[in-house]
N, C-alpha and C positions, 0 to 999 in steps of 0.2 A: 404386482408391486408397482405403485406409483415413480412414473419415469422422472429422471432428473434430470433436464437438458443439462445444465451449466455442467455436471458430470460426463457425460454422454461426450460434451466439445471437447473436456480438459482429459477424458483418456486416448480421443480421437487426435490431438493436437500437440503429443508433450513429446513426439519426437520432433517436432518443427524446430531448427533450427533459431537461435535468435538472432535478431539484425541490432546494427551498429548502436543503436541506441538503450536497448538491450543491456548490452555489455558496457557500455560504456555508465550506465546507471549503477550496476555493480560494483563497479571501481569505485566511485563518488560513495559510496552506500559503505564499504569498506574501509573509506578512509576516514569517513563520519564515525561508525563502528570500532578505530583503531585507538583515536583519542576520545573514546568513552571508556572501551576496556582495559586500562588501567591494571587492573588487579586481574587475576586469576579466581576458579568456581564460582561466575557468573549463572542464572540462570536465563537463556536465550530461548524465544520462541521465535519459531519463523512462520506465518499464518498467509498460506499457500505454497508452501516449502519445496513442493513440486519434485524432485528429483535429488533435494540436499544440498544441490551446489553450491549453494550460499553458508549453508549450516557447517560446512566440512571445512571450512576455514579457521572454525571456532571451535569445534569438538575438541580438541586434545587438550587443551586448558580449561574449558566451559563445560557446564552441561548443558544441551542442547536437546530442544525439542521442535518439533515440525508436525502441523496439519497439513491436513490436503482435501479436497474434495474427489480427488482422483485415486482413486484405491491403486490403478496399476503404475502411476509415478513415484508410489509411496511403495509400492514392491521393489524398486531398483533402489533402495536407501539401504545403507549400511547400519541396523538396528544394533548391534551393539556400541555405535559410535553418538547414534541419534536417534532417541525414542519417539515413536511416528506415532499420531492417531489417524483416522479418517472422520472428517468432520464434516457438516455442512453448517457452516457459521451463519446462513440467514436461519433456520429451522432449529438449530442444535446451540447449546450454552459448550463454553469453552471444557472443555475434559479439564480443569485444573480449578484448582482449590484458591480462594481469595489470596492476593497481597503473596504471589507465586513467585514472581518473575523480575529481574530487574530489568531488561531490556525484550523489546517487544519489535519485530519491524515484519511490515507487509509491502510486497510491490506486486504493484499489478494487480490486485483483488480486491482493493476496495469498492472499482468500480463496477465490479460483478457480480457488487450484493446491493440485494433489493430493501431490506433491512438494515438502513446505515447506523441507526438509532442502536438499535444491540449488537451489530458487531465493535460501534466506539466501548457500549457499558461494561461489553465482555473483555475487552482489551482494557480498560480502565478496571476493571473488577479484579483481575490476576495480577497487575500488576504490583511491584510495593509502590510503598509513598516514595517520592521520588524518582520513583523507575522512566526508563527510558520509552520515547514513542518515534519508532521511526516511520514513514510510510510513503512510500512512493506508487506516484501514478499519472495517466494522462492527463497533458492539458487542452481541452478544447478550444480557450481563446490562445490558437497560434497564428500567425499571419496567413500560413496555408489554409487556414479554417476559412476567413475573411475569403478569400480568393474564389476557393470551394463553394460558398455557400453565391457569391455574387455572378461567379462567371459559366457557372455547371449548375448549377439549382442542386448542388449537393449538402447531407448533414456535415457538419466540421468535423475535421479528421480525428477520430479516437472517440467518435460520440456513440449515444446509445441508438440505435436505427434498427428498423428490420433487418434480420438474418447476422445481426452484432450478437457477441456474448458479451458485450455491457449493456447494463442496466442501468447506470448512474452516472450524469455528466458532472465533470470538476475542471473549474478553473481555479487560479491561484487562490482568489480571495474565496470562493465557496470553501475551501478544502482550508484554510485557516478558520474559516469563522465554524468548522466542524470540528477541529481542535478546543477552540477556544470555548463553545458550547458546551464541551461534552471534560473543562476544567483539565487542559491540559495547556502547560504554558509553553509559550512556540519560542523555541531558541535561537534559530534558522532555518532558513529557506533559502533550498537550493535551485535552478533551475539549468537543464543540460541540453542541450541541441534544440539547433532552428531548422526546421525539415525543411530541405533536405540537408543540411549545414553540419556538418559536426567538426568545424577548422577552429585556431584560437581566436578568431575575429569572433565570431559566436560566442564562443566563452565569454569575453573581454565585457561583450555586449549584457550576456545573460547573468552577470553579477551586478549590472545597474540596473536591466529591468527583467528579473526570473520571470514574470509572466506569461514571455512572448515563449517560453520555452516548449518543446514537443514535449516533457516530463519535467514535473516538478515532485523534490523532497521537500519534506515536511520532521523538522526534527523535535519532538517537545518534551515536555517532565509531565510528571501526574502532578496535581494540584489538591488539593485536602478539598471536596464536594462543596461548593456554594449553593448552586440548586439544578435541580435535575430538569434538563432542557425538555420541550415540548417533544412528542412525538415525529407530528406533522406541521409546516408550514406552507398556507396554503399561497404566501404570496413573499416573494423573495427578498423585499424590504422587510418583513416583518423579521423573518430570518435575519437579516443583517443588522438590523435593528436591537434584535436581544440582548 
């Protein structure tokens, strides 16, 4: 059987503990989450859903759904609460039927897939017209990156490097014009903690300029298809440029 690291990290890893910004992303993601859900028998996927924690919030009024790449973080989920698959979203299409879903949210796994082009088509493929995109993930342009890369000859913090399980570097504006390419229209963007920072001077800060942030959200709509973006981009103006 053909080995799958990114599996292999996330069932070696799902009892670790999360740090402050972690959780404090959840909160932000929740509150985004509170004033969309409005109504009652929503359909919610969570795509990395890891252990549920996020989806148990939502189950008793929603239907809720969760992937994982980790078969043994998707064994501790409460299946009659939330219908789990095991998925590998670079390799595998989503287990769900077209124009599925009204709200869609990932944290922490964009950056882990190598195939960004079909994990946006497949989240845009389930979802309805209108439906919701939320996504959160790192940012590499943070001050401590700057610091890192000039005074250590180190990658910027949360980048993809050897012996990393990312694959994919995102900064604010990459991870908008990923949106925007793949005809989803960006409502907000959030940005949460300055490493090591997480006081209200930060906040305060991080609402005029999200970028400096250690995470940024990313909140959009599905867009009715104008044209299906390139593949690859072999030079990052060209990208920006579309």
């Amino acid at each position: 059987m053909k080995k799958n690291i990114q599996r292999d990290i996330f069932n070696e890893t799902m009892n670790i503990s999360e740090d402050m910004f972690a959780k404090k992303s959840k909160r932000m993601v929740n509150q985004i989450i509170d004033k969309i859900v409005t109504e009652d028998n929503n359909k919610i996927l969570d795509i990395g859903c890891s252990t549920g924690e996020f989806l148990n919030l939502y189950c008793d009024r929603n239907y809720c759904y969760g992937i994982d790449i980790s078969d043994e973080s998707l064994n501790m989920i409460d299946k009659l609460k939330i219908n789990v698959s095991v998925c590998d979203i670079d390799h595998e299409n989503l287990p769900f039927d077209d124009n599925f879903f009204d709200i869609v949210y990932s944290s922490n796994t964009i950056e882990h897939i190598i195939d960004t082009h079909h994990f946006m088509e497949e989240i845009y493929r389930c979802l309805k017209p209108d439906g919701r995109l939320i996504i959160v993930c790192p940012n590499i342009n943070q001050p401590i990156s700057l610091l890192m890369q000039i005074f250590l000859d180190l990658p910027p913090r949360g980048s993809a490097r050897p012996y990393s399980a990312h694959v994919r570097d995102f900064s604010l504006r990459i991870l908008k014009k990923t949106f925007e390419i793949h005809n989803f229209k960006i409502v907000k963007v959030y940005g949460f903690g300055i490493y090591p920072f997480m006081g209200k001077i930060s906040n305060i800060f991080l609402k005029i300029f999200p970028r400096a942030a250690e995470q940024i959200i990313i909140y959009g709509i599905k867009k009715p298809v104008a044209a299906k973006p390139k593949r690859i981009y072999d030079d990052v103006r060209k990208l920006l440029n579309n």
